[in-house]
C-alpha positions as CSV (number, residue, x, y, z in Angstrom):
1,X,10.0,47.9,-51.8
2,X,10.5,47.5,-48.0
3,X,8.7,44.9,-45.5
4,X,6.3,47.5,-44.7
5,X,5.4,48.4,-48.4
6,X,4.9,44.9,-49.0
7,X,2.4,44.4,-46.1
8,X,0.3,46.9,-46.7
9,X,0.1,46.1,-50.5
10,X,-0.9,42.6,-49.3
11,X,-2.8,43.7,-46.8
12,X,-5.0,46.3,-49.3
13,X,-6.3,43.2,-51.4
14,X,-10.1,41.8,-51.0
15,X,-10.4,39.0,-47.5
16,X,-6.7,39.2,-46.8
17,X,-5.9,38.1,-42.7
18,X,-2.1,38.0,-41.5
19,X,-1.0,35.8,-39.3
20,X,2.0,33.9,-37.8
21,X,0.7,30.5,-37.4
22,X,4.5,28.6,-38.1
23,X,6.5,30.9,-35.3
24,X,7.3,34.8,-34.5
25,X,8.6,36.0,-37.4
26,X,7.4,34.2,-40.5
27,X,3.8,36.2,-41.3
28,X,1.7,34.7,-43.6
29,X,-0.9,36.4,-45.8
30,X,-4.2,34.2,-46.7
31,X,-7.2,35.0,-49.1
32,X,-10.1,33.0,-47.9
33,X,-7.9,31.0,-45.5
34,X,-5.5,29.6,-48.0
35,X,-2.0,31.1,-48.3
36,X,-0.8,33.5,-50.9
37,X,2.2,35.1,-49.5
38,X,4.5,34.5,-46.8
39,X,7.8,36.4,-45.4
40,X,10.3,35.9,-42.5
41,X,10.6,38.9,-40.8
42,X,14.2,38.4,-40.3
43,X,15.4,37.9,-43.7
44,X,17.9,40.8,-44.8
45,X,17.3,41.5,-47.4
46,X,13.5,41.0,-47.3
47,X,12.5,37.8,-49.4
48,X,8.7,36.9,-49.7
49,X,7.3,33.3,-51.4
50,X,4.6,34.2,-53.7
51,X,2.4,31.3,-55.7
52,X,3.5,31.5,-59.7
53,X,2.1,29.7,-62.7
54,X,4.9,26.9,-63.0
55,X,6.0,27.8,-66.6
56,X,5.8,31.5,-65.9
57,X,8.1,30.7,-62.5
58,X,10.6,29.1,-64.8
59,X,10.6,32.2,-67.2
60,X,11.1,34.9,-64.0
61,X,14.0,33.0,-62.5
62,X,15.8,32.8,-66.1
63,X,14.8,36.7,-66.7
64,X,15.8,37.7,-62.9
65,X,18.4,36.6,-60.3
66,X,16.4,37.9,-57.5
67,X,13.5,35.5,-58.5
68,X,14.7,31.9,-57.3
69,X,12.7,28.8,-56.6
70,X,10.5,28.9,-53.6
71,X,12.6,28.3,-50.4
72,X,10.7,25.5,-48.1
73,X,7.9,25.3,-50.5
74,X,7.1,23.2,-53.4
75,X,9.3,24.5,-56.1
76,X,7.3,23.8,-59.3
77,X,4.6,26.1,-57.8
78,X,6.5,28.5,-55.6
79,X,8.7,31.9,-55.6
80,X,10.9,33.3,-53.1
81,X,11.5,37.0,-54.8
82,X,13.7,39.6,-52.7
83,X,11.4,42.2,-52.5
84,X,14.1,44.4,-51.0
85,X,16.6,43.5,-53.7
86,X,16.8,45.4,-57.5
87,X,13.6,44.6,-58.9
88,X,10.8,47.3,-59.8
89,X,7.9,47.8,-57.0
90,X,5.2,47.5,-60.0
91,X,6.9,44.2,-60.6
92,X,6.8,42.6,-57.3
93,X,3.4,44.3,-57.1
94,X,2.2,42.2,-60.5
95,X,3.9,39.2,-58.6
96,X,1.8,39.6,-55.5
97,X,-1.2,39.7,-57.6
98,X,-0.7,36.8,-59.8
99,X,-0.1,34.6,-56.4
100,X,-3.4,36.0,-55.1
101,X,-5.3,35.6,-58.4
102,X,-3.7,32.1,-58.8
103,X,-5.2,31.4,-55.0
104,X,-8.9,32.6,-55.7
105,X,-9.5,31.0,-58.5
106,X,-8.2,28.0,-56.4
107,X,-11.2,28.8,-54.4
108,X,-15.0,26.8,-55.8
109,X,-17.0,28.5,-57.7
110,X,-19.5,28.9,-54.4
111,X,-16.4,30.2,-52.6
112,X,-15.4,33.1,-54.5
113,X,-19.3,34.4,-55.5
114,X,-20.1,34.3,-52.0
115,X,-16.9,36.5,-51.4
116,X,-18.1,38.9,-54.6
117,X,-15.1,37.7,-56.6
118,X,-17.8,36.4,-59.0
């Protein structure tokens, strides 16, 4: 999967903005204003943080050495996945939904049935 693969399949999901609110060339990708996914634009190959279940995060960077511990972020909770690396596009696909999944059932209860999630 390339950078522009990966933004569209962000970009395809219910209430997703972009937006580079840290500098010009790390894009972040937000459900209901809270961050799901975020990439720098210069990273060769392309690497993207994605939000993981922390016992599941574990189990992906034992199974896969292009799954490490969320770079900048809080490591228990976080990914940094090479999305232009060897894994499968239906994998980093699954990955990108559980971060998103993960973030909207963050959201209250109100939150997500006013955004028809519920």
């Amino acid at each position: 999967m390339n950078i522009e693969q990966f933004r569209a399949y962000c970009l395809s999901k219910k209430h997703v903005t972009e937006s580079f609110p840290f500098d010009d060339v790390t894009l972040v990708f937000k459900v209901a204003g809270k961050l799901f996914a975020l990439t720098g634009l210069n990273n060769k190959p392309a690497t993207a943080n994605l939000k993981c279940d922390p016992e599941k995060a574990i189990q992906l960077r034992e199974e896969y050495s292009d799954i490490i511990e969320g770079y900048h972020m809080n490591k228990k909770h976080w990914n940094t996945v090479t999305i232009e690396g060897n894994l499968p596009t239906k994998l980093i696909e699954e990955l990108v939904n559980n971060s998103y999944n993960l973030v909207v059932k963050g959201l209250t209860k109100k939150r997500q049935k006013e955004l028809g999630f519920i």
